[in-house]
FISELUM-516140 format. One line per 10 residues: their letters; for each residue x, y, z of C-alpha. Coordinates in Angstrom, 3 decimals, m for minus. Layout:
REM FISELUM-516140
A> X:Y:Z; ... .
END
This chain:
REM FISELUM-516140
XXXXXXXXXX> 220.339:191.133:370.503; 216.566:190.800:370.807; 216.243:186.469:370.643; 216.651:184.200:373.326; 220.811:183.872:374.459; 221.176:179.729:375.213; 224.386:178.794:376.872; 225.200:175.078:377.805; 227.221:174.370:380.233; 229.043:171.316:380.422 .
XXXXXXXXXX> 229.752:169.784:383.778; 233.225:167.047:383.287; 232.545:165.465:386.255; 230.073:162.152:386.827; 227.095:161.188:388.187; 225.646:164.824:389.255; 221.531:164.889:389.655; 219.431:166.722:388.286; 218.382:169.096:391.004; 222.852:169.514:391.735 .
XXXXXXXXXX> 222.659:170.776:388.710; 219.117:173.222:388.605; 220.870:174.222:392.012; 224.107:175.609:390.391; 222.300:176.672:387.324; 219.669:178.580:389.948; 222.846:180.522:391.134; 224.446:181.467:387.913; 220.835:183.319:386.831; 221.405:185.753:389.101 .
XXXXXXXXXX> 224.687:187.043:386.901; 223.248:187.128:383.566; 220.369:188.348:381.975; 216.650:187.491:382.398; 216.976:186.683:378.305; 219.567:184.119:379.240; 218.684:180.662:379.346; 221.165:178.348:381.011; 221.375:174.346:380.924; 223.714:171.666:381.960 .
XXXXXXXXXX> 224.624:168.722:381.410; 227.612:165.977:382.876; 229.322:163.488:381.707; 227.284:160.302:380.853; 229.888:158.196:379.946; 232.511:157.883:382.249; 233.143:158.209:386.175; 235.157:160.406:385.777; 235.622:163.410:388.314; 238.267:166.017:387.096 .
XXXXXXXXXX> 240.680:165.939:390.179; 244.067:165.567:387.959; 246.104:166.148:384.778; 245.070:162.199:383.860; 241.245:162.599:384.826; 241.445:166.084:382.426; 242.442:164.093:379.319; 239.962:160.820:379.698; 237.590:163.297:380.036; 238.279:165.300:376.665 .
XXXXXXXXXX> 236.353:163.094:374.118; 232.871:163.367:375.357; 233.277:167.131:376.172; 234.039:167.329:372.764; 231.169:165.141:371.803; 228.933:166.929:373.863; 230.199:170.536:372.411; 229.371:169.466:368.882; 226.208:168.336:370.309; 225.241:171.633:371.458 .
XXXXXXXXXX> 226.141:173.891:368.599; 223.667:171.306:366.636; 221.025:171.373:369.368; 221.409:175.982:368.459; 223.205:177.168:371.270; 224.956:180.387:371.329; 227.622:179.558:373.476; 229.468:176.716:375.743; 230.715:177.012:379.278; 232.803:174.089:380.301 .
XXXXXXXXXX> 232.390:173.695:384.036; 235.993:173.529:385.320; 238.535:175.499:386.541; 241.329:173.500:384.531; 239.211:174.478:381.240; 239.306:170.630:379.933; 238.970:170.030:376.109; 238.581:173.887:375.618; 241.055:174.316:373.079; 240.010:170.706:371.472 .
XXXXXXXXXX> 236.235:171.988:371.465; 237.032:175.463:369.963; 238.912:173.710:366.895; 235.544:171.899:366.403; 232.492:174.271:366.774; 231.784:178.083:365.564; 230.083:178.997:368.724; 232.367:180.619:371.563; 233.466:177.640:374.213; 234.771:179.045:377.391 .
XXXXXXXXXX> 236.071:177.249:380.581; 236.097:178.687:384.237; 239.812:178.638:384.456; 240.244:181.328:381.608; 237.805:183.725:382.700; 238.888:183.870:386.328; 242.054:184.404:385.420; 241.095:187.515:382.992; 239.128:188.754:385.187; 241.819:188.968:388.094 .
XXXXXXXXXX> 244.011:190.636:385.874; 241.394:193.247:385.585; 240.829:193.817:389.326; 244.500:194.051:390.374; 247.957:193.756:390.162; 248.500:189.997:391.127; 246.049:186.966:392.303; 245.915:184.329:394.715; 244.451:180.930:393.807; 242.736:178.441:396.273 .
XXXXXXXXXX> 242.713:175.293:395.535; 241.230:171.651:397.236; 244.146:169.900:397.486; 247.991:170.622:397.406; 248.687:167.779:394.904; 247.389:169.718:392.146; 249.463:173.148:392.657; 252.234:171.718:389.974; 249.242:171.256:387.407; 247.406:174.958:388.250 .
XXXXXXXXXX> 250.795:176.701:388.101; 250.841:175.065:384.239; 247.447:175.694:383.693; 247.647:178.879:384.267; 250.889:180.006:381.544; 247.866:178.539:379.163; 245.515:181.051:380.116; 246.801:184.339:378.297; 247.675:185.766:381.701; 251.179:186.430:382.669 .
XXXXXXXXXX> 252.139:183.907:385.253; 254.413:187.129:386.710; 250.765:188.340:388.354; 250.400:184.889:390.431; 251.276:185.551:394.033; 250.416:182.427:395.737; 248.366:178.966:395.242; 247.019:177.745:398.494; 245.141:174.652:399.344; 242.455:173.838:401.811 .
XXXXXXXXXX> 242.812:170.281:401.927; 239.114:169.210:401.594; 238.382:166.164:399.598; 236.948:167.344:396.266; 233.791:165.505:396.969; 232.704:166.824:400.373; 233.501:170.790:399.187; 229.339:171.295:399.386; 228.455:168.754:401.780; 229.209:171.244:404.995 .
XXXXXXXXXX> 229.347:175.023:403.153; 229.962:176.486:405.978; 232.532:174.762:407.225; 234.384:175.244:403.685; 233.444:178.601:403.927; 235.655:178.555:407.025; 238.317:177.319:405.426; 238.472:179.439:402.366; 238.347:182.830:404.925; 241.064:181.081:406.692 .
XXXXXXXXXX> 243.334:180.567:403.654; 242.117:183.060:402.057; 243.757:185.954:404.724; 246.603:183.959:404.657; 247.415:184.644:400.774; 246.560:188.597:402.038; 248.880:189.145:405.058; 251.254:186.757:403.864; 251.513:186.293:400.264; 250.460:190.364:399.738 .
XXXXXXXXXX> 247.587:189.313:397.270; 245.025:191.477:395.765; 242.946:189.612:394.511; 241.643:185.912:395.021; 240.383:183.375:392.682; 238.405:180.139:394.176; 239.723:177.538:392.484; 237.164:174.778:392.090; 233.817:175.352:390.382; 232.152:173.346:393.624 .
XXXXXXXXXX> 233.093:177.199:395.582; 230.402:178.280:393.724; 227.839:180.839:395.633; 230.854:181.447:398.587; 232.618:184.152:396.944; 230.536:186.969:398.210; 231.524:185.746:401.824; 235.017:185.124:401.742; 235.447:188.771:399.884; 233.707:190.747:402.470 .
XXXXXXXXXX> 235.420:188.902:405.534; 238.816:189.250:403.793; 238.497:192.566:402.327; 239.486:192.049:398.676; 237.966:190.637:395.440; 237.152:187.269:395.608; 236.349:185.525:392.108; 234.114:182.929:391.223; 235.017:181.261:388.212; 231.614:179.731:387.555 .
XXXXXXXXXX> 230.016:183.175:387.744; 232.977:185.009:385.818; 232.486:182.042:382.755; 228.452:182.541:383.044; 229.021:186.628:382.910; 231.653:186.689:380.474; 230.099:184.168:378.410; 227.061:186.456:377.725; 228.853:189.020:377.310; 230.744:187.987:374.176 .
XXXXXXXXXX> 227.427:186.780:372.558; 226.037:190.161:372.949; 228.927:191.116:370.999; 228.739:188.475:368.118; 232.456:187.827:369.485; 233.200:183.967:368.863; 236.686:182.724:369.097; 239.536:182.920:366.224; 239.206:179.904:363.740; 242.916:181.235:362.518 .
XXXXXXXXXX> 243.622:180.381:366.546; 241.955:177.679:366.503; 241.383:175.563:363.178; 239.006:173.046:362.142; 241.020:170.011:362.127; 241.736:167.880:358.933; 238.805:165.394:358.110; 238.703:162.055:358.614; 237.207:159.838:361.801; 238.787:159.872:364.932 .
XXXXXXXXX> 237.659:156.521:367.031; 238.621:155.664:370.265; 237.590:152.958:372.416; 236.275:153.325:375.929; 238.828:151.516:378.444; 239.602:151.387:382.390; 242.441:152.909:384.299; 242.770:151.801:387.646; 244.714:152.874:390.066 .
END
């Protein structure tokens, strides 16, 4: 492929600045090629911040919206930023490019590198909701060992890296000498850029989704591979229209 490879990326959380994002997108150059050009983009709509099953599916509509937006804007390709893969399966009924979420290609990739994976996760309220996520993913639930939290609040994950570094080591040896797993998956998209760390002090592969989407990503427009419309077909026409509410809890 000699043109220009544009991937969007689609961040389903809220309120993210600009130089958050050139920050993450800075990182996730360094795993594809210099041909590649990355952009993302959050959530505009909402304040939303994906942190449950109920947060997932208020988010859906303007992933989709902002999907559709981006195969008519001529991108090759559409990473959604998340490990839970939000709207995925909503946005590949609805575009002809490939749409990929960080949840997915983690999980592939694991299954590549050994015979079971650990998952680390921010909070233990969500383990019920990964262990679903992941029958979803196309990889046998039989290879998960363990799903281990580190109890930091979603929102201060990059505020001291270190110290979350720390933590993820930490848990991280624990899924290794206790759980026997060979490979570990971080399992927020906020992990991004610790991997390398965690996998040298622990001694196995460590996985970061956000780089595993990015690499795979290219990879399958390189290819000309774009996802199954007899998987996933265009739905029947006709407007859908929802209106914008408030949940509190």
């Amino acid at each position: 492929m000699d043109k220009l490879i544009r991937i969007k990326i689609i961040n389903p959380d809220y309120g993210m600045s600009p130089s958050e994002m050139q920050e993450r997108i800075d990182i996730l150059k360094n795993v594809v090629g210099q041909d590649t050009e990355l952009s993302m983009d959050c959530l505009k709509n909402s304040t939303i911040c994906i942190d449950s099953a109920l947060d997932i599916a208020l988010a859906a509509p303007e992933i989709v919206q902002q999907t559709i937006q981006a195969e008519r804007d001529g991108y090759d390709g559409v990473i959604i930023y998340c490990l839970s893969d939000p709207a995925v399966v909503a946005c590949r009924e609805m575009v002809k490019i490939p749409v990929l979420g960080g949840g997915q290609a983690a999980m592939m990739t694991a299954a590549g590198l050994g015979y079971n994976f650990s998952l680390l996760i921010t909070g233990q309220r969500r383990i019920p909701e990964k262990k679903e996520f992941i029958m979803t993913t196309g990889v046998s639930p039989d290879r998960l060992c363990s799903i281990r939290s580190v109890d930091i609040p979603l929102n201060d994950v990059r505020k001291d890296i270190r110290g979350t570094i720390e933590y993820l080591v930490q848990a991280g040896r624990n899924c290794v000498e206790e759980d026997g797993a060979q490979v570990l998956i971080l399992g927020c998209l906020s992990f991004l850029g610790m991997a390398e760390e965690v996998s040298e002090r622990i001694g196995i592969p460590v996985i970061d989704p956000a780089k595993a989407a990015a690499a795979m990503m290219e990879c399958l427009i390189r290819q000309g591979l774009k996802h199954s419309k007899k998987a996933y077909p265009t739905p029947p026409q006709g407007d859908r229209i929802w209106a914008a509410g408030r949940i509190q809890i």
